[in-house]
C-alpha positions, 0 to 999 in steps of 0.5 A: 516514500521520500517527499518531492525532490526537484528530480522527482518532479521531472520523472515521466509515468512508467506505463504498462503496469498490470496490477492484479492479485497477488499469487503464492509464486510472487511471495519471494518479490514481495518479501524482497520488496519488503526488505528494501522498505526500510520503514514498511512493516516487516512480516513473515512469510507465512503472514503474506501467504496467510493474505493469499489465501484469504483473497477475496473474502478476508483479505485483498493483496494486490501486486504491481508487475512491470515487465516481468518484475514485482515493482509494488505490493498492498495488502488489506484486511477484511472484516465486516465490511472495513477494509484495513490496508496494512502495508503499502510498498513501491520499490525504492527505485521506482518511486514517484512515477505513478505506481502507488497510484494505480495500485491504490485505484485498483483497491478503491475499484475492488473496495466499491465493488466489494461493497465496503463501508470504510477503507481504513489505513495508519501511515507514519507521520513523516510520511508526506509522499504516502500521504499526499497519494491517499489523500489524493485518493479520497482518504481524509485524516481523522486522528492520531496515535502517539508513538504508534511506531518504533525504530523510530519512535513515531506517530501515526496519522489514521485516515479514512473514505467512507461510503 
């Protein structure tokens, strides 16, 4: 995600974005979806329909649709509690008007309800609208991994919400 132009500032909300889980049938949006995220982390597909099968109790893997059409994804690991969000992507073309914000809405209402302890993520750290959005949300930045990412060679900033 781009930091805020002057134009991004004016957009109007998209309304009538349904989130739900993620199915089979949506594998190849997402994998397109993913394609057009440059600097998103690129899985197979396998990896993905692994993230679907393992709903609810491993993983949670959350789809926006927007008139019939995959405009954003999340995927989130499991494990004794901590929730590890993995991959975050809106559709380039649709950024900044509200839809990364209603995916994670929905993943902190599952999180709580779930019982989660921690919700735990790494985001790049040139990545100021992503992490504008989880700090808006609650998440706090509690450190750093140097040169964690490549092509190109970056930080990642580590946040955290505990309960």
């Amino acid at each position: 995600m781009s930091p805020t132009s002057e134009a991004d500032s004016h957009r109007t909300p998209i309304k009538g974005i349904e989130i739900r889980a993620a199915k089979p049938d949506d594998l190849p949006a997402v994998l397109a979806l993913e394609r057009a995220a440059p600097s998103a982390a690129h899985w197979s597909l396998e990896h993905y329909r692994n993230r679907i099968e393992r709903q609810p109790q491993c993983a949670c893997f959350l789809v926006a649709e927007w008139k019939g059409q995959l405009c954003g994804f999340l995927c989130v690991r499991i494990v004794a509690g901590e929730w590890e969000i993995e991959n975050v992507i809106v559709d380039p073309n649709l950024r900044r008007q509200g839809i990364g914000a209603l995916i994670m809405q929905s993943l902190i209402r599952m999180w709580q309800e779930a019982g989660g302890t921690d919700l735990l993520l790494e985001v790049r750290d040139s990545n100021a609208a992503a992490r504008a959005l989880y700090e808006r949300h609650g998440l706090r930045e509690v450190g750093r991994r140097c040169a964690y990412y490549r092509d190109p060679v970056e930080s990642a900033i580590l946040y955290t919400l505990h309960r």
